[in-house]
C-alpha positions as CSV (number, residue, x, y, z in Angstrom):
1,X,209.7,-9.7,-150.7
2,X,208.3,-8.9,-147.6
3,X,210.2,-5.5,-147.4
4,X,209.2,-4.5,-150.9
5,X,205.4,-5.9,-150.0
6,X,206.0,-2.6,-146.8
7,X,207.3,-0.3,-149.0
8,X,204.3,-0.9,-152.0
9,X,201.6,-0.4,-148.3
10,X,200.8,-3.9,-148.4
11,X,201.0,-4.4,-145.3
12,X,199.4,-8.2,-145.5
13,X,201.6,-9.5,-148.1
14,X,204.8,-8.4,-145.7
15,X,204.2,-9.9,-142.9
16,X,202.7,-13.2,-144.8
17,X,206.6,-13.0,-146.3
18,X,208.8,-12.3,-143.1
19,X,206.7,-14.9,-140.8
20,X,208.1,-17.5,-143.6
21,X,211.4,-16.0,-142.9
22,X,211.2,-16.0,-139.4
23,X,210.0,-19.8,-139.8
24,X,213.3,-20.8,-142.0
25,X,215.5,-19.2,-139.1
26,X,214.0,-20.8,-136.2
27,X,214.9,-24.6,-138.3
28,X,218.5,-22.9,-138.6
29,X,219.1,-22.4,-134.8
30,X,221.2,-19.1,-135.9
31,X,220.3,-17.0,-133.5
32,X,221.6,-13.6,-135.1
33,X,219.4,-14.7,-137.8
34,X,216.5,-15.4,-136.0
35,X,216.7,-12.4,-134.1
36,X,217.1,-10.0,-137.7
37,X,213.7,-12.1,-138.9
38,X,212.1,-10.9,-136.2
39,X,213.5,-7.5,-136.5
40,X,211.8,-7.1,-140.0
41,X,208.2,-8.6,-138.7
42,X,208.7,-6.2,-136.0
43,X,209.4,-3.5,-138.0
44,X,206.6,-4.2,-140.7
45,X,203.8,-4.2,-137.6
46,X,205.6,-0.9,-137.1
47,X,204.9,0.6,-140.3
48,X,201.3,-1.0,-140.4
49,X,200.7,0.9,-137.2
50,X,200.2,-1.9,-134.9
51,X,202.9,-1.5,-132.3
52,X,200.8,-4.0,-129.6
53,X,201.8,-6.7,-132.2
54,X,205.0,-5.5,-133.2
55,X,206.1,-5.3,-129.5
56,X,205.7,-9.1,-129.0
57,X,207.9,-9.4,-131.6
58,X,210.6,-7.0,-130.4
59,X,211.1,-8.7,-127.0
60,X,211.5,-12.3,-129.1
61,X,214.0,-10.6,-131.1
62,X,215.9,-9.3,-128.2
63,X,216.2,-13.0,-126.1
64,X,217.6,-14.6,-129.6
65,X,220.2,-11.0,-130.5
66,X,221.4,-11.4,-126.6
67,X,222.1,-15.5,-127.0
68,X,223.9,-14.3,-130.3
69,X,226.0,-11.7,-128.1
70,X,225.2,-9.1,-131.2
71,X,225.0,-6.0,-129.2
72,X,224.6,-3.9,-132.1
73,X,221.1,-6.0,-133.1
74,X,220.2,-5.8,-129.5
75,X,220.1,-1.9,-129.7
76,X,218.3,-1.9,-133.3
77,X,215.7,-3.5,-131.0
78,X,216.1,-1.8,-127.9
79,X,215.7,1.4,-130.1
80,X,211.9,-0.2,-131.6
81,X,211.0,-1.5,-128.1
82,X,211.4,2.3,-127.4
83,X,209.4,3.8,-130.3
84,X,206.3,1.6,-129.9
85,X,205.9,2.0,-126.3
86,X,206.3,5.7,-126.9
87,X,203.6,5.5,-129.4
88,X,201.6,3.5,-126.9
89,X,201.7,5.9,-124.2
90,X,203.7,3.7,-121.8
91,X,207.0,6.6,-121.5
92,X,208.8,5.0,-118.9
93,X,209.3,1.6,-121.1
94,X,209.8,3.9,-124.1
95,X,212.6,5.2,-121.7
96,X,214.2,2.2,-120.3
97,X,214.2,0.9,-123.1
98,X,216.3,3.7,-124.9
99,X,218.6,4.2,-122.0
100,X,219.4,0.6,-122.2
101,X,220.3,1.0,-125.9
102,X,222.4,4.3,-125.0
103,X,224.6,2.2,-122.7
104,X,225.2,-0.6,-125.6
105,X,225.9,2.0,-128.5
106,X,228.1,4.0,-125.9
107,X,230.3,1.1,-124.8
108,X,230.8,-0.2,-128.6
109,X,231.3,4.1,-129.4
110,X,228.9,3.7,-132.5
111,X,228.4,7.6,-131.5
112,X,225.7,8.0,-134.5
113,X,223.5,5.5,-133.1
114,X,224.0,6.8,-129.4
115,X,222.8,9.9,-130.3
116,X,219.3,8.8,-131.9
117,X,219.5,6.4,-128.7
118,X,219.7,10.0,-126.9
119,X,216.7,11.8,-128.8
120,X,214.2,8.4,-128.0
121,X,215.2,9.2,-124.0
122,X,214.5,13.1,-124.9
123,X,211.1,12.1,-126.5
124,X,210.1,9.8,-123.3
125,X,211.2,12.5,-121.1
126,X,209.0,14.9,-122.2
127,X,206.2,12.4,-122.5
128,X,206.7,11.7,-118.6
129,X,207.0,15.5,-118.1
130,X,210.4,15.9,-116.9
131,X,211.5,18.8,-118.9
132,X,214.8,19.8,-117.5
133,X,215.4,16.5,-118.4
134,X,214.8,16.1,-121.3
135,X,216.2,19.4,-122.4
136,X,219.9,18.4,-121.1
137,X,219.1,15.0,-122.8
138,X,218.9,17.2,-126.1
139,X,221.5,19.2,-125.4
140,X,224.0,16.2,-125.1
141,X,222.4,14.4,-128.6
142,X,222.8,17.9,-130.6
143,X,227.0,17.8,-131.2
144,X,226.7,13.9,-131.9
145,X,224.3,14.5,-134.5
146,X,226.0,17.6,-135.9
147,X,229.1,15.0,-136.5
148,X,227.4,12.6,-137.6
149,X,225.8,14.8,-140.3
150,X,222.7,13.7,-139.0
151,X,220.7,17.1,-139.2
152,X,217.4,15.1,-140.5
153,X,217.0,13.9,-136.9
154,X,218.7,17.3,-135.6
155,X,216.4,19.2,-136.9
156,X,213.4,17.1,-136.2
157,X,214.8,16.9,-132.2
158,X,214.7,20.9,-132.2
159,X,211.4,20.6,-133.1
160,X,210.8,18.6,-130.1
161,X,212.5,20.8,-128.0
162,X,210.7,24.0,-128.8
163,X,207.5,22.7,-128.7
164,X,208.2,21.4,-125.0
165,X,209.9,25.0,-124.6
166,X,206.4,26.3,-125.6
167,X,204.5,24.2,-123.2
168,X,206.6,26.1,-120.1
169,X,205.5,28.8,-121.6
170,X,209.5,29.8,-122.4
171,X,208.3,31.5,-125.9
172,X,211.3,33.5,-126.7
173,X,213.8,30.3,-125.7
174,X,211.6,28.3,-128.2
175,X,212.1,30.9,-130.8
176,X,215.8,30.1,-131.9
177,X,215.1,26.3,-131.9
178,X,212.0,26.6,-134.2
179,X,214.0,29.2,-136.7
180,X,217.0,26.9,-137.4
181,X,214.4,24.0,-137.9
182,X,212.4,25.5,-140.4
183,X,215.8,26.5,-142.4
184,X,217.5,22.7,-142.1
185,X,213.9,21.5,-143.1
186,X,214.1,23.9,-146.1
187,X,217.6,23.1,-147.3
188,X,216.7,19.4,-147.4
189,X,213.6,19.7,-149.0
190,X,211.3,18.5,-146.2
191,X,208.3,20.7,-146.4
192,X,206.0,18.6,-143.9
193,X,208.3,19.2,-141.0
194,X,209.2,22.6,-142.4
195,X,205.4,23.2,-142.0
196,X,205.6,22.2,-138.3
197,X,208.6,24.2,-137.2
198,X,207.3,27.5,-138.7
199,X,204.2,26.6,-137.0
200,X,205.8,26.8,-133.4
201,X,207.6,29.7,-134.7
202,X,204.4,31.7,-134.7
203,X,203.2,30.3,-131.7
204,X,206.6,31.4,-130.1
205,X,206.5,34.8,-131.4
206,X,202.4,35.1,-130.3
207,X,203.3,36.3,-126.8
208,X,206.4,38.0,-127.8
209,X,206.0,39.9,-130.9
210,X,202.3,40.4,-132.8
211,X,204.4,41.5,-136.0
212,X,206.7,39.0,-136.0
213,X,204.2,36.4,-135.2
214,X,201.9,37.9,-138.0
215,X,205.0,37.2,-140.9
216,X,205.7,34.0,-139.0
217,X,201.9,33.1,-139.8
218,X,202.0,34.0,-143.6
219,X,204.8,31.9,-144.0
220,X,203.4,28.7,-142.6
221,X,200.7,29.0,-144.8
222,X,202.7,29.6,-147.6
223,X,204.1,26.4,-146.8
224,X,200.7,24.5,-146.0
225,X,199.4,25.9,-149.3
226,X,202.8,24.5,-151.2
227,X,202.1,21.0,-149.5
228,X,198.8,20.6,-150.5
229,X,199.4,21.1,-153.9
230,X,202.6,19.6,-154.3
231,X,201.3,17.1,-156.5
232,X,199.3,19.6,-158.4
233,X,202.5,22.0,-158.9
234,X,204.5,19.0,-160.4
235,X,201.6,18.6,-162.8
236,X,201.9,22.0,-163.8
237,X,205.9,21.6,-164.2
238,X,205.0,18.6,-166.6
239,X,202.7,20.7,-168.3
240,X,205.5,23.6,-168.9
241,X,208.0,21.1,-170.5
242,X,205.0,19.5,-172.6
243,X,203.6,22.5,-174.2
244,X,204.9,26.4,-175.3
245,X,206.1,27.6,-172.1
246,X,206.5,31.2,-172.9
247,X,202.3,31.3,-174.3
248,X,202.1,30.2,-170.5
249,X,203.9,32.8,-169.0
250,X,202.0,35.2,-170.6
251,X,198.9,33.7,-169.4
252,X,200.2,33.8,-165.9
253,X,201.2,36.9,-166.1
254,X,198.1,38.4,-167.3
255,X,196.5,37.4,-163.3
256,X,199.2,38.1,-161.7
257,X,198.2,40.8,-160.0
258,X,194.4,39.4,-159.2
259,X,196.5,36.5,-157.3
260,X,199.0,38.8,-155.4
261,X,195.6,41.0,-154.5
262,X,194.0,37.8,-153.5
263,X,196.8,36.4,-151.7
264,X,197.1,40.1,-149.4
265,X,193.2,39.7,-149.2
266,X,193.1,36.2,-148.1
267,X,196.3,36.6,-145.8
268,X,194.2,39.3,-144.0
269,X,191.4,37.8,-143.4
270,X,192.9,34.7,-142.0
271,X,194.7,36.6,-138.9
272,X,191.5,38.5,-138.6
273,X,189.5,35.2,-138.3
274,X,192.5,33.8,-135.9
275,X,192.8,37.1,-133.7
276,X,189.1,36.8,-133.2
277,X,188.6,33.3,-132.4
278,X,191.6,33.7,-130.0
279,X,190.2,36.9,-128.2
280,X,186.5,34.5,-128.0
281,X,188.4,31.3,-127.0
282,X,190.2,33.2,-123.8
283,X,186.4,35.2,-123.0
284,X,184.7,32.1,-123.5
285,X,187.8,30.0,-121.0
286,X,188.0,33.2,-118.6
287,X,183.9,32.4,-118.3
288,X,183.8,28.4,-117.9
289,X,186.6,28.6,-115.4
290,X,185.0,31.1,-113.3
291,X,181.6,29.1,-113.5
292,X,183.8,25.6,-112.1
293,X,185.2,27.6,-109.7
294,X,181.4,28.8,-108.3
295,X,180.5,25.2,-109.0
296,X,183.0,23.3,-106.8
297,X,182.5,25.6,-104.1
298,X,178.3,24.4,-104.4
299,X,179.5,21.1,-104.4
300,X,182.1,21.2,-101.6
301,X,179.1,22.2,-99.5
302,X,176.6,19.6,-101.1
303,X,179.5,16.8,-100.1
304,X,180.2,18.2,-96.4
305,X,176.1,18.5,-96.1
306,X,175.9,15.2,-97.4
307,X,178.9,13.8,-95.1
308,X,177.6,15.4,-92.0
309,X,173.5,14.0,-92.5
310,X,174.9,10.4,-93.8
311,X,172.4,11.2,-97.0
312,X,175.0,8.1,-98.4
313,X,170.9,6.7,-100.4
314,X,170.3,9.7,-102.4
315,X,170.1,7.7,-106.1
316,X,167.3,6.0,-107.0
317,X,167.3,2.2,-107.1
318,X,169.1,0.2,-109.2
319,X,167.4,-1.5,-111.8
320,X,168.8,-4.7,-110.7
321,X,167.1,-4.3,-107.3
322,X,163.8,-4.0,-108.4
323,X,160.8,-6.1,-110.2
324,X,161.2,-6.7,-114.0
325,X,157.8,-5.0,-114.5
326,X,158.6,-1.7,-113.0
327,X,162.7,-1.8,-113.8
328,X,161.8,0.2,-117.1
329,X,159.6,3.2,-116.2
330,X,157.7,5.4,-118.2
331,X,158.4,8.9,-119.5
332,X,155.4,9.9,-117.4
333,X,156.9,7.6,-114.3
334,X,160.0,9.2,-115.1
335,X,158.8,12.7,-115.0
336,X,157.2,11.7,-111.3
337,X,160.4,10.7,-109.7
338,X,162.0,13.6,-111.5
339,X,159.0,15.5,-108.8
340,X,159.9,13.9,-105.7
341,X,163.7,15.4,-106.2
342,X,161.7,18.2,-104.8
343,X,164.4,21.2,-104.8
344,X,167.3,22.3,-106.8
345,X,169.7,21.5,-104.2
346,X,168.0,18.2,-103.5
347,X,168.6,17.2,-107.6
348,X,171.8,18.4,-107.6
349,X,172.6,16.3,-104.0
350,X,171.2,13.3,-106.4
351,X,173.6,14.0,-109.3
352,X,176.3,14.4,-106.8
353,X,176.0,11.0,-105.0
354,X,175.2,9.7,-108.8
355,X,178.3,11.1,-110.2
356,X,180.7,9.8,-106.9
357,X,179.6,6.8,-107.2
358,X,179.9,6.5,-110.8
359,X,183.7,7.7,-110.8
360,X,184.8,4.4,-109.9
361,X,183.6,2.5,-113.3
362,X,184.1,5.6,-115.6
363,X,180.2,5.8,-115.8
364,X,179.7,9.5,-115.2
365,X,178.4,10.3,-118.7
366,X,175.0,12.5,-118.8
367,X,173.1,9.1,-120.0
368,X,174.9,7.0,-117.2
369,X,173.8,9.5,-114.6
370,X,170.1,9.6,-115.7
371,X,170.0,6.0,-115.8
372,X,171.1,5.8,-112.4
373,X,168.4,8.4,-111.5
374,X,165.7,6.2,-112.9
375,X,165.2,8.5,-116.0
376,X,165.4,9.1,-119.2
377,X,168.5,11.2,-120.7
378,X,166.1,13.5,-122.4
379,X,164.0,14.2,-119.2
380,X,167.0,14.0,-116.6
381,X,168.2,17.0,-118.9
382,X,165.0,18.9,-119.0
383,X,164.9,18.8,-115.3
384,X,168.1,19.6,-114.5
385,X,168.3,22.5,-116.5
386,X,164.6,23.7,-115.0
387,X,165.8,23.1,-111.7
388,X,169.1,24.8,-111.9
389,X,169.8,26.7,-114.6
390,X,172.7,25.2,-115.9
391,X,173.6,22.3,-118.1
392,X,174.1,18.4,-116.8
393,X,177.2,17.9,-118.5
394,X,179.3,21.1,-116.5
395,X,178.1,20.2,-113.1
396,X,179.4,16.8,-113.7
397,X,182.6,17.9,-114.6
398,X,183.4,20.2,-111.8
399,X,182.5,17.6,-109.1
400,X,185.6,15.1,-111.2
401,X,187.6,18.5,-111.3
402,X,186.8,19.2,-107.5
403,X,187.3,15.6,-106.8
404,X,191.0,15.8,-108.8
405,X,191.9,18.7,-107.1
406,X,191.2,17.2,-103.7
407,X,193.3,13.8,-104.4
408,X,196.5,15.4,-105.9
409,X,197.3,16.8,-102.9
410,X,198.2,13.6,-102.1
411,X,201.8,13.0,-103.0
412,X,201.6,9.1,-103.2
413,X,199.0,8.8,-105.8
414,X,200.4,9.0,-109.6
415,X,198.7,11.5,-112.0
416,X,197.4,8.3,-114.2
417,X,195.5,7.2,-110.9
418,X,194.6,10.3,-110.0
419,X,192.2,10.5,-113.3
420,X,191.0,6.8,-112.8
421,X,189.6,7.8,-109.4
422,X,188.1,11.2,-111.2
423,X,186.2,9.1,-114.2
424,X,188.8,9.3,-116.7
425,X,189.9,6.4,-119.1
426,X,192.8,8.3,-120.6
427,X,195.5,10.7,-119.1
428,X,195.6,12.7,-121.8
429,X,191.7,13.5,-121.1
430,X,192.4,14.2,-117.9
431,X,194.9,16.6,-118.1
432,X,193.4,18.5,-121.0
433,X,190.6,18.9,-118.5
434,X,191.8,20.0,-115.5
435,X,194.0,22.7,-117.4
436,X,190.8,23.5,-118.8
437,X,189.2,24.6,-115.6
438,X,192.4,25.3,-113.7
439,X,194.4,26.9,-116.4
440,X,197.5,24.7,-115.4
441,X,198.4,20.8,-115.7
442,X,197.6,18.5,-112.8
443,X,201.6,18.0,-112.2
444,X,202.0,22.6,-111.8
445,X,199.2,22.3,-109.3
446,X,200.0,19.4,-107.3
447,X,203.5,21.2,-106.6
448,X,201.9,24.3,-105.8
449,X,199.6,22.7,-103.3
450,X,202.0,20.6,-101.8
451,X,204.3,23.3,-101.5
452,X,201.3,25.6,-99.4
453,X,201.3,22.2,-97.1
């Protein structure tokens, strides 16, 4: 019951089910039982998209499989352990934990399992970066899958693999991958990840060949439009077997044409439209990352003025610090210390001790700052923009991004703190930033600079 409650989405019901089977196990004392119960809760927070609970679960399920000695439950587990901590950001569990599977599956030679064992370590590689890697990690899992007559997970793993290939920028090594993909997708029937390979394929052929990438590009949204209406296209199949197909074919015939013109029109168009935005993304990038680059340079000198003078006071007080009746002030008030910054440089010096100081918590937003400036957002806006021309938010980021470029030059700090001591919650922000301004990920950069060292 609780299986069938998972497979009807009802996601409640399942776990109500296999907690009472985990419950009758536990009375049993069989631990091979207990530890398949658990499995299946495990599993159903997995499908519910809760891997936090599911994991708890997992490592319960592993203590009871290893007092059973059932190595081939402990790597059914192993193997979750690794998918929810993948799906949780945490790669290096996701990876130990498939590793540790690997090893099991090996020993017992249940080679099909092995080599699923050997795409989760793949996966997790890439996570953590370590392409080479995770490419020979692919390599090894592709002629165990092949005999195994797995080519579901094959295919899906060359996926993987060209879309890492595409983030080194290897287009035309990509290109193979995404090509036999798309036609193992197609010969199973599996238009969703069909629609994914054949969209690496025309990012793969972007930088390689414009024509290529152009039929690459019509054929991806062939197959977007043929998932979308999937549901309606088996309607219409109904309706051919229901009523006079042949007064139907006539009717389809008769606007044929109009559709084909329509189809050429609308194919048009769309690279036009993507050409375009393209061209204006990379002007629009080109400009942003040459205004950071004038920006961290202001603010090197702002923080080497500010070292040299001790200016370490230049925020305004903290509301905590200061009466109740004066620790809200008025727009007008507002406006006044907004006046005593005096300068341009003096406001941006302000921002800049602001912003440093705010790195620490993650409080660096534009409201954060003016708070800590005694004003209002609205007002600390205004006069920043009056005082300097540019906008609040993009000075704020290039003193993180000049801050981030400073501290990964230091080999013993790890990327993830690196973008806690910049103001970032998530590594995934962070790096989509600094790319963003530097036009390579934190990791390329910190090897570059250490390597100028």
């Amino acid at each position: 019951m609780g299986v069938v409650s998972v497979r009807l989405g009802d996601f409640a019901s399942g776990v109500s089910y296999t907690k009472q089977c985990v419950d009758i196990d536990m009375r049993s004392g069989d631990n091979d039982r207990i530890a398949l119960s658990l499995s299946t809760l495990a599993g159903t927070y997995i499908a519910a998209d809760k891997p936090k609970d599911a994991e708890k679960y997992i490592m319960m399920g592993l203590e009871y499989a290893a007092n059973g000695k059932n190595t081939l439950r402990q790597t059914i587990l192993l193997g979750m352990a690794s998918e929810v901590n993948y799906k949780m950001g945490d790669y290096t569990k996701a990876l130990n934990f498939a590793e540790q599977a690997y090893r099991l599956d090996s020993v017992a030679a249940r080679w099909p399992r092995a080599a699923i064992r050997l795409s989760q370590k793949a996966t997790a590689l890439i996570g953590m970066e370590r392409y080479a890697e995770a490419e020979a990690t692919f390599e090894k899992a592709f002629p165990l899958l092949r005999d195994a007559n797995n080519y579901h997970s094959l295919a899906i793993d060359y996926n993987h693999l060209g879309f890492m290939m595409l983030k080194q920028h290897r287009h035309s090594d990509a290109v193979p991958y995404f090509k036999e993909a798309s036609r193992l997708f197609a010969a199973m029937g599996d238009l969703y990840n069909q629609v994914h390979a054949q969209k690496g394929l025309y990012e793969s052929y972007w930088e390689l060949d414009r024509d290529s990438a152009r039929i690459a590009l019509e054929r991806f949204n062939e197959l977007k439009d043929s998932l979308y209406h999937q549901a309606s296209a088996d309607a219409l199949a109904r309706y051919n077997v229901e009523f006079d197909t042949d007064r139907l074919k006539d009717e389809v015939a008769k606007h044929s044409f109009a559709r084909k013109r329509d189809w050429m029109l609308a194919a048009v168009l769309i690279i036009l439209v993507v050409v375009g935005s393209l061209v204006c993304y990379r002007r629009k990038l080109r400009s942003y990352r040459a205004e950071m680059k004038l920006l961290m340079a202001e603010i090197a000198e702002i923080n080497a003025s500010m070292t040299q003078q001790g200016a370490a006071a230049t925020t305004a007080t903290p509301v905590d610090d200061v009466p109740a009746e004066t620790a809200a002030p008025s727009e007008l008030e507002q406006d006044k210390t907004a006046d005593t910054a005096g300068s341009a440089s003096h406001l941006e010096r302000m921002v800049v001790q602001a912003v440093n100081e705010g790195m620490a918590n993650c409080e660096i937003s534009v409201a954060q700052i003016a708070n800590r400036l005694n004003m209002g957002e609205q007002t600390f806006r205004r006069r920043f923009v009056e005082a300097t021309g540019r906008q609040p938010k993009s000075f704020i980021s290039a003193i993180q991004m000049g801050r981030a470029a400073s501290l990964l030059s230091d080999r013993n700090l790890t990327i993830g703190e690196v973008a806690r001591e910049c103001g970032f919650e998530e590594q995934s922000a962070f790096s989509h930033s600094f790319k963003r301004a530097f036009g390579c990920a934190p990791t390329e950069y910190r090897a570059n600079a250490l390597k100028q060292q």
